[in-house]
LOTORLUM-973315 format. One record per residue: residue in one letter; residue number from 1; x, z, y of N, C-alpha, C in turn. Coordinates in steps of 0.02 Angstrom, whole numbers, m for minus. Example, Ala and Ser with C-alpha at 12.3 -4.5 7.8 and 13.67 -1.06 7.14 Angstrom:
[r 'A', 1, [660, 390, m284], [615, 390, m225], [660, 390, m165]] [r 'S', 2, [642, 354, m112], [684, 357, m53], [645, 394, 2]] 
//
This chain:
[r 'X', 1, [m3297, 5708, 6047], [m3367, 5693, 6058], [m3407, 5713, 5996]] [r 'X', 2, [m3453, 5767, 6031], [m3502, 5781, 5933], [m3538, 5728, 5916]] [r 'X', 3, [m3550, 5666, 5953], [m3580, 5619, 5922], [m3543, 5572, 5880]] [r 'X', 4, [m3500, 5598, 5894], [m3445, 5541, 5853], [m3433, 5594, 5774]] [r 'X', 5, [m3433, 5659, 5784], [m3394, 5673, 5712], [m3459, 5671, 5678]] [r 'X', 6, [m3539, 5683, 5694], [m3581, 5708, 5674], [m3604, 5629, 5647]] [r 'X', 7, [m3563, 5574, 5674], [m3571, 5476, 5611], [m3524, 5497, 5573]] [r 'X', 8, [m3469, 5508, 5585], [m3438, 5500, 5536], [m3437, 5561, 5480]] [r 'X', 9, [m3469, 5613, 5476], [m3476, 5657, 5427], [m3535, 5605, 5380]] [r 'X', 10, [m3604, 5589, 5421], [m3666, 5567, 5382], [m3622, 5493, 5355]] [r 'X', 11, [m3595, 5460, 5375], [m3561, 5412, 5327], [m3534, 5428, 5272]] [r 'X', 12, [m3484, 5481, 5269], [m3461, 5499, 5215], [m3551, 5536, 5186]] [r 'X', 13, [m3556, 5578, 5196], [m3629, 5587, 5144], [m3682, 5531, 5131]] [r 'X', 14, [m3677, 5490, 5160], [m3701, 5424, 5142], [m3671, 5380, 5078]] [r 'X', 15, [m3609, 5374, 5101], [m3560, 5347, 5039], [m3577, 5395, 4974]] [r 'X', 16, [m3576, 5459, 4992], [m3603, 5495, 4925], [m3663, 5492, 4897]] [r 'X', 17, [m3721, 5488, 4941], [m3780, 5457, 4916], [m3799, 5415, 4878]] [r 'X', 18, [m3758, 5347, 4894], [m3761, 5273, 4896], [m3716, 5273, 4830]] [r 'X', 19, [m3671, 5308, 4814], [m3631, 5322, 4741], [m3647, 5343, 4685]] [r 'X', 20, [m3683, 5390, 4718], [m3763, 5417, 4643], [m3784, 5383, 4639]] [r 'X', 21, [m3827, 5344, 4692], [m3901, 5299, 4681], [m3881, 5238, 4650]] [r 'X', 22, [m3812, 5205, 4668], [m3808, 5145, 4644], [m3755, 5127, 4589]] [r 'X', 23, [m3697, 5183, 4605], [m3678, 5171, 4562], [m3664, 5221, 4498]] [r 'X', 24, [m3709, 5272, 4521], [m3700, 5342, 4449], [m3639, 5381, 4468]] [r 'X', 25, [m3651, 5381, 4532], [m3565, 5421, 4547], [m3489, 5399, 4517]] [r 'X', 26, [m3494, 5337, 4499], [m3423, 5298, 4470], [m3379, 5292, 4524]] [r 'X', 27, [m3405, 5264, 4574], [m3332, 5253, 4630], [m3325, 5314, 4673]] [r 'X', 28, [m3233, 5303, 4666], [m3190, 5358, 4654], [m3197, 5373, 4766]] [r 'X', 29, [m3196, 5410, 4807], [m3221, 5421, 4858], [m3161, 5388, 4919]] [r 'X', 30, [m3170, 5350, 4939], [m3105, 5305, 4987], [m3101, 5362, 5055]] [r 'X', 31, [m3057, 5334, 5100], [m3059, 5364, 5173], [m3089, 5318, 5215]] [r 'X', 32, [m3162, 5331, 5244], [m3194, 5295, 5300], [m3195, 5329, 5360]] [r 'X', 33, [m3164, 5267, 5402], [m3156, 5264, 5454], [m3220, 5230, 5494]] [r 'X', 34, [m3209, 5223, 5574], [m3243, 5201, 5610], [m3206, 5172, 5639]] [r 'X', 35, [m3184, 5133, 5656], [m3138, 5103, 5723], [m3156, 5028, 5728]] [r 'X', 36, [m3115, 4996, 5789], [m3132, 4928, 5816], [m3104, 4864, 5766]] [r 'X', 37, [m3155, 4816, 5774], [m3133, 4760, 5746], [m3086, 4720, 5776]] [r 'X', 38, [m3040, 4746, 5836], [m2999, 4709, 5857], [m3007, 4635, 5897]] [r 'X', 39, [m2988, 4586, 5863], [m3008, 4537, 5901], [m3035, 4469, 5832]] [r 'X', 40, [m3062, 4506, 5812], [m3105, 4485, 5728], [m3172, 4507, 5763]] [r 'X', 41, [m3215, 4469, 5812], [m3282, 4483, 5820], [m3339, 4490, 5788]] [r 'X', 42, [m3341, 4450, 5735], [m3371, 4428, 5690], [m3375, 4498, 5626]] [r 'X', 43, [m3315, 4531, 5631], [m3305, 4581, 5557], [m3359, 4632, 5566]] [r 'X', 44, [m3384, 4659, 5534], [m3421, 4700, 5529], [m3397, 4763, 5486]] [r 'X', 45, [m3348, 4779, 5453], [m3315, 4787, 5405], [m3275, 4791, 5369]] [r 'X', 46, [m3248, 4827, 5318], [m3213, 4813, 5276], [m3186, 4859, 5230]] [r 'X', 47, [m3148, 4839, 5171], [m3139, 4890, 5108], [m3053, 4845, 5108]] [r 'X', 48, [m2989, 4893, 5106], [m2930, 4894, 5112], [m2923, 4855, 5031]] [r 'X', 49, [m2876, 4804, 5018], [m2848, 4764, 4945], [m2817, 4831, 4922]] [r 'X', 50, [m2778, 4869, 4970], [m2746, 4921, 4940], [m2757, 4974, 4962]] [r 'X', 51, [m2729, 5030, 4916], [m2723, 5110, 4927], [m2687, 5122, 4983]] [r 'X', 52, [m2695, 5112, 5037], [m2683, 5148, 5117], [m2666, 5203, 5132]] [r 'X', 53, [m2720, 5216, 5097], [m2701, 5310, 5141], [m2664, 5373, 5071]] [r 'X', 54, [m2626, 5414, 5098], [m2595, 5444, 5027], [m2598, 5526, 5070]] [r 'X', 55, [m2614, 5587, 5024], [m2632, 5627, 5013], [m2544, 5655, 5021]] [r 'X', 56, [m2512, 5690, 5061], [m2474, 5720, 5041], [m2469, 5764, 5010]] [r 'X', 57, [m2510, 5828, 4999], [m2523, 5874, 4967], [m2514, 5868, 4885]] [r 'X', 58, [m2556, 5808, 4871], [m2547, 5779, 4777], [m2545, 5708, 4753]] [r 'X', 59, [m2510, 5697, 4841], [m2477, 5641, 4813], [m2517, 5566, 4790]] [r 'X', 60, [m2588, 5565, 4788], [m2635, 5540, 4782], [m2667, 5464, 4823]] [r 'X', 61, [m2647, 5426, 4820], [m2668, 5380, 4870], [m2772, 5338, 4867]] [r 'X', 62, [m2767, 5304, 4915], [m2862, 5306, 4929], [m2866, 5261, 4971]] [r 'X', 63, [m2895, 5203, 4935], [m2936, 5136, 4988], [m2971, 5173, 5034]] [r 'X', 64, [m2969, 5120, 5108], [m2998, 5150, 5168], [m3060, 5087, 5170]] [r 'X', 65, [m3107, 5123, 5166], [m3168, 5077, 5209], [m3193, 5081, 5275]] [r 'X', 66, [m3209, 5046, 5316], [m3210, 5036, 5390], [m3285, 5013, 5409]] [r 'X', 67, [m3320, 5046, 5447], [m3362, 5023, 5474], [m3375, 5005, 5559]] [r 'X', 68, [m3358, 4952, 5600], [m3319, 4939, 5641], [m3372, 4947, 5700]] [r 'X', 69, [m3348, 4992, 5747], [m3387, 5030, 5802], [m3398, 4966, 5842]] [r 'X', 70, [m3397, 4911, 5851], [m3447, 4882, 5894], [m3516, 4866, 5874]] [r 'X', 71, [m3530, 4870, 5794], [m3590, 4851, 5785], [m3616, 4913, 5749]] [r 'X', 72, [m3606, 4972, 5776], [m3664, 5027, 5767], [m3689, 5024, 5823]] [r 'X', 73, [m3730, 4967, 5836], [m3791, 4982, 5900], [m3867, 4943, 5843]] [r 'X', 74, [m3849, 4922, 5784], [m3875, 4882, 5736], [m3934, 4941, 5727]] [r 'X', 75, [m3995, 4930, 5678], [m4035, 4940, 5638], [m3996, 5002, 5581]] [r 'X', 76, [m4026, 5063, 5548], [m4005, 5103, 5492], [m3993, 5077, 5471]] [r 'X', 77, [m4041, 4999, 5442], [m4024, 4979, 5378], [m3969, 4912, 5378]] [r 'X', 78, [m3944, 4900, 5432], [m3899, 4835, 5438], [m3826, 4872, 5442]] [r 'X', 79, [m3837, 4941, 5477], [m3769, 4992, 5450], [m3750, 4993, 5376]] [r 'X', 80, [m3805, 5020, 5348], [m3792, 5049, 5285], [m3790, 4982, 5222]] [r 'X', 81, [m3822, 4921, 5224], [m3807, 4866, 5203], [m3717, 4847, 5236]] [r 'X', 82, [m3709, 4867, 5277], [m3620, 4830, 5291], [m3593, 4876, 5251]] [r 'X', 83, [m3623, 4958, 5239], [m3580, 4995, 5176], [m3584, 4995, 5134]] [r 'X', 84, [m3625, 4972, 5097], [m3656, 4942, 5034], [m3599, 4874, 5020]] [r 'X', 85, [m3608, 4842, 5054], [m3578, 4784, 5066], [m3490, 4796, 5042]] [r 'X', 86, [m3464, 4832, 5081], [m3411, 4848, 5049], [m3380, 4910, 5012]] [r 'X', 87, [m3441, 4947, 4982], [m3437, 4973, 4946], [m3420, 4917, 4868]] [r 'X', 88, [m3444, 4852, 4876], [m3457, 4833, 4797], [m3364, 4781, 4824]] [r 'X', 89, [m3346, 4786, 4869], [m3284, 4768, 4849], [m3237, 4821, 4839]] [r 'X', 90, [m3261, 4876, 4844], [m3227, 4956, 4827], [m3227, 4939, 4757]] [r 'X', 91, [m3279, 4927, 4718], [m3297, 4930, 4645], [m3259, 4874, 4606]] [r 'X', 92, [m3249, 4809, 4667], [m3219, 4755, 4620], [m3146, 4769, 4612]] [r 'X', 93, [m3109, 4800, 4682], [m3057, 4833, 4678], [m3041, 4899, 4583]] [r 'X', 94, [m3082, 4928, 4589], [m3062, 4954, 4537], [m3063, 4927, 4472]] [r 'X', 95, [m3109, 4897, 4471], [m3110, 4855, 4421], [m3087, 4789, 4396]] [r 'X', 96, [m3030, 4777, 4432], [m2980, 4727, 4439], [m3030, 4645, 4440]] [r 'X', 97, [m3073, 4648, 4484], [m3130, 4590, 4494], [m3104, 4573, 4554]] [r 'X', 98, [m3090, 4473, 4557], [m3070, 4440, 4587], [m3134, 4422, 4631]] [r 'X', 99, [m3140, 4458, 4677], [m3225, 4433, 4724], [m3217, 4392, 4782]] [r 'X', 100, [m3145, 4382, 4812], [m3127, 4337, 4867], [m3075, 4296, 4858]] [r 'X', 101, [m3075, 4248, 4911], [m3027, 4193, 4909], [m3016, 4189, 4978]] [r 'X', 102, [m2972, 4139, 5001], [m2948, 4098, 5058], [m2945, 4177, 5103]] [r 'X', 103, [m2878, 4222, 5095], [m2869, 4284, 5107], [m2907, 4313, 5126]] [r 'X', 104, [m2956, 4329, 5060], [m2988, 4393, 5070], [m3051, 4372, 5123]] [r 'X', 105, [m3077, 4324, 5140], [m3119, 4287, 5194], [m3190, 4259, 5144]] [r 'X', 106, [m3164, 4233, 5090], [m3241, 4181, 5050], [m3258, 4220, 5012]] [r 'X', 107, [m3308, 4230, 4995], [m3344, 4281, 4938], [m3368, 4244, 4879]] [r 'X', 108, [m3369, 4240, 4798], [m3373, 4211, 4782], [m3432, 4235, 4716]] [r 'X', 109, [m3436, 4232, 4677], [m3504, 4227, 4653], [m3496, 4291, 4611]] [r 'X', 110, [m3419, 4295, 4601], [m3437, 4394, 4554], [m3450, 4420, 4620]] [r 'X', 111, [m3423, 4433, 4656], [m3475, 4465, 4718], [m3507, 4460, 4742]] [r 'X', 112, [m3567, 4408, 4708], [m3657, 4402, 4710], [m3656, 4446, 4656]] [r 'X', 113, [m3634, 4424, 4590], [m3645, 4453, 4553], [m3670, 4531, 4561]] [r 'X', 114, [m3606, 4571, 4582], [m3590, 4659, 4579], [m3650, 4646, 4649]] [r 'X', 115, [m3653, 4635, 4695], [m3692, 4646, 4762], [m3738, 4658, 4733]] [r 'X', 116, [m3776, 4596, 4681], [m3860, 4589, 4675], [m3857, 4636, 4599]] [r 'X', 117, [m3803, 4697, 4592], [m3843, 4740, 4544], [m3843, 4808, 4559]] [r 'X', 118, [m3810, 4816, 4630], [m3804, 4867, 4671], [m3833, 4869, 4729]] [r 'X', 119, [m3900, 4843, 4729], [m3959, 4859, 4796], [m3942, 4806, 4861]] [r 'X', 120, [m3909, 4772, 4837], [m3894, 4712, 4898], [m3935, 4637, 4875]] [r 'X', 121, [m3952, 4597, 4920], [m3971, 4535, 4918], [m3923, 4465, 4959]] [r 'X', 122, [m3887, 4430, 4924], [m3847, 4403, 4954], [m3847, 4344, 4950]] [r 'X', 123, [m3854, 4302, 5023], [m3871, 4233, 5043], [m3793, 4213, 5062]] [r 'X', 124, [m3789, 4152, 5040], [m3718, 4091, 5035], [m3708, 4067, 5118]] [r 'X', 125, [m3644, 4072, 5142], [m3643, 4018, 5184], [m3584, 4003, 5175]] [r 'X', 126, [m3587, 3932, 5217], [m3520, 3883, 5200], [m3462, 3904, 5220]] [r 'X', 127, [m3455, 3953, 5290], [m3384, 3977, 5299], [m3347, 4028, 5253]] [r 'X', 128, [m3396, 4074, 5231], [m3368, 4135, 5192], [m3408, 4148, 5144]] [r 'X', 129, [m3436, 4106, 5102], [m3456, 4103, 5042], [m3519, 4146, 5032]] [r 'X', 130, [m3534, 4188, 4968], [m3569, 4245, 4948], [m3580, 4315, 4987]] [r 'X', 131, [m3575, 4299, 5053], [m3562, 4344, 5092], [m3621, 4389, 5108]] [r 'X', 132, [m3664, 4356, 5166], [m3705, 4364, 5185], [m3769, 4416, 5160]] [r 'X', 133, [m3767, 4484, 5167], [m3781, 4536, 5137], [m3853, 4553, 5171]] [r 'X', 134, [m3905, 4577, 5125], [m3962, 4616, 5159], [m3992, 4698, 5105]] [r 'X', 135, [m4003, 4721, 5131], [m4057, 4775, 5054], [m4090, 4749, 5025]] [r 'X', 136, [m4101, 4759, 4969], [m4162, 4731, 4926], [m4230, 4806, 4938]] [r 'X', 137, [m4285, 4771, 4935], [m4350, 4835, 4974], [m4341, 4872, 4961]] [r 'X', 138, [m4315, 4899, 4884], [m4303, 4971, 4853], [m4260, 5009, 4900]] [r 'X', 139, [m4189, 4976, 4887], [m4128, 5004, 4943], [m4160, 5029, 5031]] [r 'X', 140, [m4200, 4975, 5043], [m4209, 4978, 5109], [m4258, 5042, 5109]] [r 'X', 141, [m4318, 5067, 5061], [m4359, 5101, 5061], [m4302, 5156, 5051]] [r 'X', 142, [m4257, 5159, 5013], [m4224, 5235, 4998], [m4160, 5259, 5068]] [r 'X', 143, [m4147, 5207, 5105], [m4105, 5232, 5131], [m4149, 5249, 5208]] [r 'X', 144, [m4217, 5226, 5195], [m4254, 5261, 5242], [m4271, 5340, 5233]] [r 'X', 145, [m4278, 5350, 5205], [m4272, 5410, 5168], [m4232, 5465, 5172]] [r 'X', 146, [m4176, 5418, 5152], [m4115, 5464, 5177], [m4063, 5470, 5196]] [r 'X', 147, [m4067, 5408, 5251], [m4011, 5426, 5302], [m4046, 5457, 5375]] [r 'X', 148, [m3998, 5490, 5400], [m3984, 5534, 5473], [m3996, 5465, 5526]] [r 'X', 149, [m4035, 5457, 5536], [m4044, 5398, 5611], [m4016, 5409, 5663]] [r 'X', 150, [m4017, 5470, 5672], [m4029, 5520, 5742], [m3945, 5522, 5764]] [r 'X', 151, [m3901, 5510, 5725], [m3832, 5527, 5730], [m3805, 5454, 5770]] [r 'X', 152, [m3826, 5407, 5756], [m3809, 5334, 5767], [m3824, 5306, 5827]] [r 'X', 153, [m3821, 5358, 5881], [m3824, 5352, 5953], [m3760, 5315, 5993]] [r 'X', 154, [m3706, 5294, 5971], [m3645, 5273, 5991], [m3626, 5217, 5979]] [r 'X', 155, [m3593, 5162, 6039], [m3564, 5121, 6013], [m3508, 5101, 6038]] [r 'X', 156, [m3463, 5065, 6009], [m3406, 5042, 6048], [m3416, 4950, 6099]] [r 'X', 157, [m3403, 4942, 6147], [m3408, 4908, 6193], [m3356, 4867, 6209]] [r 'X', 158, [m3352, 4817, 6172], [m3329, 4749, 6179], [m3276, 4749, 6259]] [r 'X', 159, [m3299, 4765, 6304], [m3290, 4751, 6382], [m3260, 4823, 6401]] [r 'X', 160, [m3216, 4808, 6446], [m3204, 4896, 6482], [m3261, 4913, 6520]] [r 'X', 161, [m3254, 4996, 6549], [m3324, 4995, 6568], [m3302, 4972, 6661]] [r 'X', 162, [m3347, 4965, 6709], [m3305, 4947, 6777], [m3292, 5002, 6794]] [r 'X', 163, [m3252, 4970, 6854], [m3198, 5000, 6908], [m3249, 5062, 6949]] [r 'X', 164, [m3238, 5103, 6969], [m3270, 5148, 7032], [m3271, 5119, 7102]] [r 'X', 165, [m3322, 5099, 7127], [m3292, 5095, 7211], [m3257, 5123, 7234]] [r 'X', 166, [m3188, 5092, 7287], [m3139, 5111, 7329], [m3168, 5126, 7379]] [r 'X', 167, [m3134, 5181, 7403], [m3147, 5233, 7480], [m3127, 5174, 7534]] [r 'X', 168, [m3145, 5154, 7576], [m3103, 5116, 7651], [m3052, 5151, 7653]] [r 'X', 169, [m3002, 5105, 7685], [m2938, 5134, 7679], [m2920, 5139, 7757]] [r 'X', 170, [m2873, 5167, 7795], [m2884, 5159, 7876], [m2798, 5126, 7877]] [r 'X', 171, [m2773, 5085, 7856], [m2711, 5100, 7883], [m2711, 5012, 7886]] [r 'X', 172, [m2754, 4975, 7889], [m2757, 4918, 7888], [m2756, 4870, 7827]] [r 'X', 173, [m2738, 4882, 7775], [m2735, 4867, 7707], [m2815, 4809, 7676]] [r 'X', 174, [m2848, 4797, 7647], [m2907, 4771, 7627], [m2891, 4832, 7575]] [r 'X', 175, [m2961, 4849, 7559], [m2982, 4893, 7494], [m2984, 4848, 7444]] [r 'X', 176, [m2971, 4882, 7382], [m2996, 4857, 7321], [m2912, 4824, 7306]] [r 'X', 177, [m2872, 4791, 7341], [m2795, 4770, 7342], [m2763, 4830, 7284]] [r 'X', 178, [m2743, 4795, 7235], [m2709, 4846, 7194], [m2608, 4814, 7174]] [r 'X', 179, [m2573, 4826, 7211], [m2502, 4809, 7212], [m2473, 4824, 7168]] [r 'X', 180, [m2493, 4918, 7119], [m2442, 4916, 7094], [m2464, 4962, 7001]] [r 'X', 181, [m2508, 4884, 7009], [m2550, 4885, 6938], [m2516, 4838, 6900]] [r 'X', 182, [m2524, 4848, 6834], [m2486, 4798, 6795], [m2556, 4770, 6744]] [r 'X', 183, [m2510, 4744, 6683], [m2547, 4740, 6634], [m2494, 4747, 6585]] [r 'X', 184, [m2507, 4792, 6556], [m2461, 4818, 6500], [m2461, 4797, 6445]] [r 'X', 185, [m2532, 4780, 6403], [m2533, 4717, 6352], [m2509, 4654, 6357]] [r 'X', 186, [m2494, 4634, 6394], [m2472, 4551, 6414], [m2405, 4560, 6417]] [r 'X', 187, [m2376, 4616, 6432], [m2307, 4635, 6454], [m2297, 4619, 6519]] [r 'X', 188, [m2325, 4627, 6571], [m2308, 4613, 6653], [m2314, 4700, 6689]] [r 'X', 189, [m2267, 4690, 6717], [m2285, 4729, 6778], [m2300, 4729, 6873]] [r 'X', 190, [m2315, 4776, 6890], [m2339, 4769, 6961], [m2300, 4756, 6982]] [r 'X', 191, [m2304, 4732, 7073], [m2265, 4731, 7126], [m2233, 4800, 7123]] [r 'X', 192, [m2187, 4807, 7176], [m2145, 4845, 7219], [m2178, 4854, 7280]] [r 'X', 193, [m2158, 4904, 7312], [m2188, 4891, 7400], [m2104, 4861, 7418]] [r 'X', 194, [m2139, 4831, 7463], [m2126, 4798, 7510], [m2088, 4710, 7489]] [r 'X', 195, [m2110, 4710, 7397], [m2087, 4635, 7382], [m2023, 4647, 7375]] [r 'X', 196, [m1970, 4684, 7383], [m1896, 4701, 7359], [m1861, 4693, 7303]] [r 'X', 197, [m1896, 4684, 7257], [m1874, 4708, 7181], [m1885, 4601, 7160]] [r 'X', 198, [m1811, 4579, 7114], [m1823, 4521, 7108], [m1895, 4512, 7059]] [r 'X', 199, [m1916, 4450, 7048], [m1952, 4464, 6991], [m1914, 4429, 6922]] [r 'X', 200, [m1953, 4463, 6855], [m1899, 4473, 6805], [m1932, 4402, 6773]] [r 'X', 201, [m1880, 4385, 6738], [m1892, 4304, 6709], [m1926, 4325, 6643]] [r 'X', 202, [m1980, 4303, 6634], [m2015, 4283, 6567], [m1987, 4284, 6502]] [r 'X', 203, [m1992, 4311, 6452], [m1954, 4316, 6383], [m2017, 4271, 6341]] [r 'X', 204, [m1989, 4231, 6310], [m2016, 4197, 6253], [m2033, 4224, 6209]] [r 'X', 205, [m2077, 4258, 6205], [m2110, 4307, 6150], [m2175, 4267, 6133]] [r 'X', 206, [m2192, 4278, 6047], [m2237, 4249, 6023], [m2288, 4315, 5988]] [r 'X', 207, [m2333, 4299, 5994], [m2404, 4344, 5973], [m2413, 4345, 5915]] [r 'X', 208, [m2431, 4397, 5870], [m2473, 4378, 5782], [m2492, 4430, 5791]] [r 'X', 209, [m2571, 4413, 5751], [m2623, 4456, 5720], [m2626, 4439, 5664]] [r 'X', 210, [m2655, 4521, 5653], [m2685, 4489, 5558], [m2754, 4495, 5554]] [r 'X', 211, [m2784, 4444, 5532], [m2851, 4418, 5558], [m2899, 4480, 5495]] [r 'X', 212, [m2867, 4519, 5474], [m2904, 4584, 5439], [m2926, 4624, 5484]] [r 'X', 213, [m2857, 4672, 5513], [m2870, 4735, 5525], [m2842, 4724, 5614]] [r 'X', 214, [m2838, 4679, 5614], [m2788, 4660, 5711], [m2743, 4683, 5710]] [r 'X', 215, [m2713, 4732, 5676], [m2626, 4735, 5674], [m2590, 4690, 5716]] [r 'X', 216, [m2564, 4692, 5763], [m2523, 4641, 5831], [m2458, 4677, 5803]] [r 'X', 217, [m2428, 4623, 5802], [m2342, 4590, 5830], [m2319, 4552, 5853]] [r 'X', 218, [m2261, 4581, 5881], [m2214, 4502, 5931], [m2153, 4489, 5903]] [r 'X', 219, [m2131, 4441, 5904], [m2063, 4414, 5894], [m2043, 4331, 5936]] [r 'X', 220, [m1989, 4341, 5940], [m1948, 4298, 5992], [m1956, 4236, 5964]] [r 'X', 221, [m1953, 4225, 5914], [m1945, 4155, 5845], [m2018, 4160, 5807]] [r 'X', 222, [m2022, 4087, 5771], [m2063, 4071, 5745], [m2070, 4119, 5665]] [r 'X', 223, [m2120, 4152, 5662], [m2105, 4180, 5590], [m2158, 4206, 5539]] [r 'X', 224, [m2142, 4197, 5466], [m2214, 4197, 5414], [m2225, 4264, 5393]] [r 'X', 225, [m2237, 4313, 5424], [m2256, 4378, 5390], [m2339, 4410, 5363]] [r 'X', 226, [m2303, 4440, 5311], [m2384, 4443, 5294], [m2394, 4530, 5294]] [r 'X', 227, [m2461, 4546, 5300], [m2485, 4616, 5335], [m2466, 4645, 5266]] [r 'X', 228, [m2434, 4719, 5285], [m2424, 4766, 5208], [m2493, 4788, 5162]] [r 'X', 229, [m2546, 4792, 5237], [m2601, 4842, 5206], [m2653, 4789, 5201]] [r 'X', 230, [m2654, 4730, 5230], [m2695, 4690, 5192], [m2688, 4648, 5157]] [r 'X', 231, [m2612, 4619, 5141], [m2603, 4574, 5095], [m2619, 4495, 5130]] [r 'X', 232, [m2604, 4479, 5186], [m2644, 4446, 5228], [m2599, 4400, 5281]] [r 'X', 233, [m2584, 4321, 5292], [m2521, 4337, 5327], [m2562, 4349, 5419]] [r 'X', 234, [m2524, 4347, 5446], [m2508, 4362, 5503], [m2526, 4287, 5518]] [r 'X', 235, [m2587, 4300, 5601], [m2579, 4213, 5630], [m2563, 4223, 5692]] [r 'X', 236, [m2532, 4162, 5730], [m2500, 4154, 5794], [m2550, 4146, 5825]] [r 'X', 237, [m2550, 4174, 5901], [m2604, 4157, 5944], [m2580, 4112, 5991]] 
//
C-alpha cells in the first residue's frame, strides 16, 4: 500500500527533523516501526530497553521505536508528540538515565525532566506517573511547519472489518451456517460434515502476554518468564 510506505518514510524524516531541532542531531537513528499495540489498548508507543534489531552487514545493533497503528487517526501533533515522547526515552536509554519504574510502565521525574527540555510538556497521573505528554507552542508551531499531514490517511482498526453477504443457498441448508470454520487463535477447530469425526478433548494450556510489545505464549504449567526484548515478565490471562 503507497500509503503505508509514504508514513513510514515521513516518520523516519521526522525523527530526523525532530533530532536536529531538539536534540542537535545527538540521538544515534533507531528502527521505527508502525505496527499494532496488541492487546495493550491504551499504548500509544514505544522505545525498545534494548538493541533489537542488528545489522548483519556490520554487525551493528539499534533500538526500535514504535508508533502503534491504531492511533494514527489522531491530530499531526498528538502523532508527533507520541514521537517526541519516546524519542526522550531513546535519549535516557543512551544515556544510562533511569526514567521508569514498575516495568517500564511509571514515568518518573528525570523523564519530566529530559521531556520538558526537549519540546514536550508533561502532566502527572497516578497510574503511570510523568507520563502524560503534549508540545510545548514552539514544538507545536514547528512541527506545523514541517510535517507531511497529507501522508497520515491510514489507520489500523481495532475490529475486523465485516463479513460479505451470503448468496441463498438452494439445497436446503440456512445461509450464513458456517460448519467448517474454526478459530485458530483459541486453538479450536470446525466441524466435519456429517458430525463423524470424535471431538478432541481440551488441552490445558495457559496464555501469557507481555504487557509491552503482546508477544503471546502458551505453556501447559504455571510459569515466570520474562520477555527477551523488553525486559518485562510475561502475564497470564
Amino acid at each position: 500500500m503507497t500509503s503505508l510506505e509514504s508514513l513510514n518514510i515521513e516518520l523516519n524524516r521526522l525523527f530526523d527533523v525532530f533530532n536536529k531541532q531538539f536534540y542537535n542531531g545527538e540521538l544515534r537513528k533507531p528502527v521505527i516501526t508502525v505496527q499494532t499495540n496488541g492487546r495493550e489498548a491504551r499504548t500509544m508507543g514505544w522505545c525498545t530497553c534494548d538493541k533489537v534489531w542488528k545489522d548483519h552487514n556490520t554487525n551493528e545493533y539499534y533500538y526500535e521505536i514504535t508508533i502503534c497503528s491504531e492511533y494514527l487517526y489522531r491530530d499531526i501533533e498528538e502523532i508527533c508528540s507520541t514521537l517526541l515522547h519516546e524519542m526522550v526515552h531513546l535519549y535516557c536509554q543512551e544515556h544510562d538515565i533511569k526514567d521508569t519504574s514498575r516495568g517500564h510502565t511509571y514515568h518518573n521525574k528525570r523523564f519530566k525532566a529530559v521531556a520538558e527540555q526537549h519540546g514536550l510538556i508533561v502532566s502527572y497521573d497516578n497510574r503511570i506517573g510523568w507520563s502524560s505528554s503534549t508540545l510545548t507552542p514552539d514544538a507545536a508551531a514547528f512541527v506545523q511547519e514541517n510535517a507531511d499531514k497529507s501522508v497520515f490517511v491510514v489507520t489500523r482498526n481495532r475490529h475486523t472489518a465485516p463479513k460479505p453477504p451470503q448468496l441463498p443457498v438452494d439445497d436446503g441448508e440456512e445461509a450464513g451456517e458456517d460448519t467448517d470454520s474454526g478459530d485458530p487463535e483459541n486453538g479450536t477447530e470446525g466441524g466435519t460434515e456429517g458430525g463423524t469425526e470424535p471431538e478432541k478433548p481440551k488441552q490445558s494450556m495457559r496464555k501469557y502476554v507481555c504487557p509491552k510489545c503482546g508477544c503471546i505464549i502458551r505453556a501447559t504449567k504455571e510459569v515466570n518468564i520474562i520477555c527477551g526484548d523488553c525486559k518485562v515478565a510475561f502475564v497470564k490471562e
